[in-house]
C-alpha positions in Angstrom: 162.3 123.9 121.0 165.4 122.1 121.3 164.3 119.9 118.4 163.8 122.9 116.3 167.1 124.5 117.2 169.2 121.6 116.0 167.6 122.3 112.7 168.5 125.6 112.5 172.0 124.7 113.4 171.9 122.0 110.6 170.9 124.5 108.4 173.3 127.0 109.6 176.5 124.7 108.7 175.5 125.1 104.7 175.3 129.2 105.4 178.1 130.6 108.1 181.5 129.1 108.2 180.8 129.6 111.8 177.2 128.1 112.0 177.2 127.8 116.1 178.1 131.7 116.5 175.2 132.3 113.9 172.7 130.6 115.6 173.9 131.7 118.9 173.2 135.2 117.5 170.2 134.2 115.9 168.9 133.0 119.7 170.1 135.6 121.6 167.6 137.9 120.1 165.0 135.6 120.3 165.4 135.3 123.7 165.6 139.0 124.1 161.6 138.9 122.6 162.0 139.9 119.3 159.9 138.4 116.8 161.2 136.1 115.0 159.7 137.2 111.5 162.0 140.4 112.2 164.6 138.3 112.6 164.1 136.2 109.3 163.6 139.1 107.3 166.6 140.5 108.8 168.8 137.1 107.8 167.2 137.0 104.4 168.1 140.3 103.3 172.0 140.1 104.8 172.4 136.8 105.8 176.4 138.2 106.3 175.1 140.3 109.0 175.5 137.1 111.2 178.7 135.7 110.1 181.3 135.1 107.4 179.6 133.2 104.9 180.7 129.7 103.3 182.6 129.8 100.4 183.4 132.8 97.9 181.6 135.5 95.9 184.5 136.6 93.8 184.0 136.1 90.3 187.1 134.2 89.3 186.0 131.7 92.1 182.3 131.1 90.5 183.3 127.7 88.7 185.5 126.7 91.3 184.4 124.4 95.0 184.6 128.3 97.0 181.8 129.7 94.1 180.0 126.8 94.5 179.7 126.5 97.9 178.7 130.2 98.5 175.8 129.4 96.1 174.5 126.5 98.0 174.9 129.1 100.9 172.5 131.7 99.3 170.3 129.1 98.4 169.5 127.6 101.9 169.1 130.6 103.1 165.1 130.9 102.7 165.3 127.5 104.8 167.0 128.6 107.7 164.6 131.5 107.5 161.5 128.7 107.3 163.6 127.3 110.5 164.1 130.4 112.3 160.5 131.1 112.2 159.7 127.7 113.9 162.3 128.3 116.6 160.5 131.8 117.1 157.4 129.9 117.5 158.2 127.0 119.7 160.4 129.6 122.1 157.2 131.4 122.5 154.7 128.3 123.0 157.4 127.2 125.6 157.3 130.7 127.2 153.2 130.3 127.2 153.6 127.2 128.7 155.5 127.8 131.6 153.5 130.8 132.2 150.9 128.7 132.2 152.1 126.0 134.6 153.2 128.9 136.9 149.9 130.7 137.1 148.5 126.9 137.7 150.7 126.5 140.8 150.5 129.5 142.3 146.2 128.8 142.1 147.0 125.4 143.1 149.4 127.3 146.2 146.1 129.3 147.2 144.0 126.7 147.6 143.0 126.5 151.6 142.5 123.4 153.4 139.6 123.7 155.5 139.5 122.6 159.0 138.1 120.1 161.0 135.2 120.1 163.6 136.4 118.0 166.5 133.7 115.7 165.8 135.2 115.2 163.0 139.1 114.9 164.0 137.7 112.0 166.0 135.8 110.5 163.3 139.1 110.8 161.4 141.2 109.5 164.3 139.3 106.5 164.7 139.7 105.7 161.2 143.8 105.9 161.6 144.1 103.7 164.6 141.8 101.3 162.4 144.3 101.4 159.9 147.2 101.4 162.0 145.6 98.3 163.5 145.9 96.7 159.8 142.3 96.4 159.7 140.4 97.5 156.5 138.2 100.5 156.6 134.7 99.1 157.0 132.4 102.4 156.8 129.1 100.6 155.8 129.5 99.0 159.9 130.2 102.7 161.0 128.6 104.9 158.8 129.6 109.4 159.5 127.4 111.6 160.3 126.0 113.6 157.8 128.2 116.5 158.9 131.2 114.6 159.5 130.7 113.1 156.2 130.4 116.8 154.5 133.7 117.6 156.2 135.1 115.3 155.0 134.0 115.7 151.6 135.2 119.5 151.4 138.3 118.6 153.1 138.9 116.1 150.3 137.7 118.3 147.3 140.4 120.9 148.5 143.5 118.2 148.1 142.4 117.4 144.5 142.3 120.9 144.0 145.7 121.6 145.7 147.6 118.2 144.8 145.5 116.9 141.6 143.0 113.7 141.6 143.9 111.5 144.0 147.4 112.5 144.8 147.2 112.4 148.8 145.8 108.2 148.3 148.8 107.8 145.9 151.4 109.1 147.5 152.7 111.2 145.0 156.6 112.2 145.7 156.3 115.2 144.3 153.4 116.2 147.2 155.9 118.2 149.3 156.7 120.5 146.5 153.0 121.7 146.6 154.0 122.9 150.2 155.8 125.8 151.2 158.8 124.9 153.0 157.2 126.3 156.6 154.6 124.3 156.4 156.2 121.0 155.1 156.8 119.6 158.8 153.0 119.9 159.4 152.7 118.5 156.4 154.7 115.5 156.7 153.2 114.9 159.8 149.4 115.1 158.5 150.0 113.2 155.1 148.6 109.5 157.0 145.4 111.3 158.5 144.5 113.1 155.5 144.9 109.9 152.8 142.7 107.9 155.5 140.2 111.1 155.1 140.4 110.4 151.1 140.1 107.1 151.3 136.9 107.3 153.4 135.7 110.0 151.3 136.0 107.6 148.2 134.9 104.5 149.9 131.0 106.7 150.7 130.9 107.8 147.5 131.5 104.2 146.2 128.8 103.1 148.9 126.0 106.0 147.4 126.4 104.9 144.3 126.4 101.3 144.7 122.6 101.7 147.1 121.5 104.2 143.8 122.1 101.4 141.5 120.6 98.6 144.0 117.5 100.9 144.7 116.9 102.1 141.0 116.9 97.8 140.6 114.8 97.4 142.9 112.4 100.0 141.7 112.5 98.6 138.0 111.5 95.5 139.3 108.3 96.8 141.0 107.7 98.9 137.8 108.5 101.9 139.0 110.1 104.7 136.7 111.8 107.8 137.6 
């Protein structure tokens, strides 16, 4: 957008002897939601309409720098109109855009984080004091319970929904502002338990796969096909 405004303005200082008002103008009513082939059909036809214009159109001035420069006036005008259409556009793909972004947040916003059993709080809470411990989580030695291990699983699928793909094991910054402000405390507070959670929730999954692949090798082996 603001790329596209500059050229209007560039534009504007071969037209208007005061191109910033002009264009100033022009945005005001592009802000206001009109389109903006109104608008360059309205500039075309009386460009004047939206300041003085450079130079002069009196004839005794036609040969002289004034006539000359009111010509080259006239004749960018179908250019600012070109660049006022592209302003028009890129002010509404921005307006789409943060539509967009707001409609994503506020579905991000409603996305509820399910509880734990109390099974699986302790589960959970074992796995913290292991990592406040500094020792590595080592599920394969203490594998979860298949309910424990769902938990988990749905608990996890609901912060990538809520915070994106992985955001809770990065650390993102920007986590908090995913929170409303009441429940940022709690938050704060939970952040440790919960990446532990994803963490665990990754390290299974890498665990399934790598026993699929192992098994499937196995089978391939004893000439088995699935």
């Amino acid at each position: 957008y603001h790329q596209q405004r500059a050229a209007l303005a560039n534009t504007a200082r071969t037209i208007w002897r005061d191109p910033a008002g002009a264009v100033s103008m022009i945005e005001e009513l592009i802000l206001k939601g009109f389109a903006a082939d109104r608008i360059a059909a309205a500039v075309s036809n009386d460009p004047a309409a939206y300041g003085a214009l450079r130079g002069s159109d009196r004839l005794m001035d036609k040969m002289l720098a004034s006539g000359r420069e009111r010509k080259e006036a006239a004749q960018a005008v179908p250019e600012a109109a070109v660049r006022l259409r592209s302003l028009g556009s890129s002010y509404v793909n921005l307006v789409d855009a943060e539509r967009r972004s707001i409609t994503a947040e506020r579905q991000r916003m409603a996305v509820a984080i399910p509880g734990l059993s109390r099974a699986a709080e302790e589960a959970l809470a074992q796995r913290v004091a292991q990592r406040k411990n500094g020792r590595k989580l080592n599920i394969s030695a203490a594998p979860l319970d298949a309910n424990i291990r769902r938990e988990f699983a749905d608990v996890s699928k609901a912060l990538d929904q809520r915070f994106g793909r992985n955001a809770i094991i990065r650390g993102d910054k920007e986590l908090i502002n995913h929170v409303s402000p009441a429940q940022r405390g709690a938050f704060a507070a939970m952040q440790e338990r919960l990446k532990v959670l994803q963490q665990t929730v990754r390290h299974e999954s890498s665990e399934e796969i790598i026993a699929e692949r192992r098994q499937r090798a196995v089978s391939r082996g004893r000439g088995v096909t699935y």
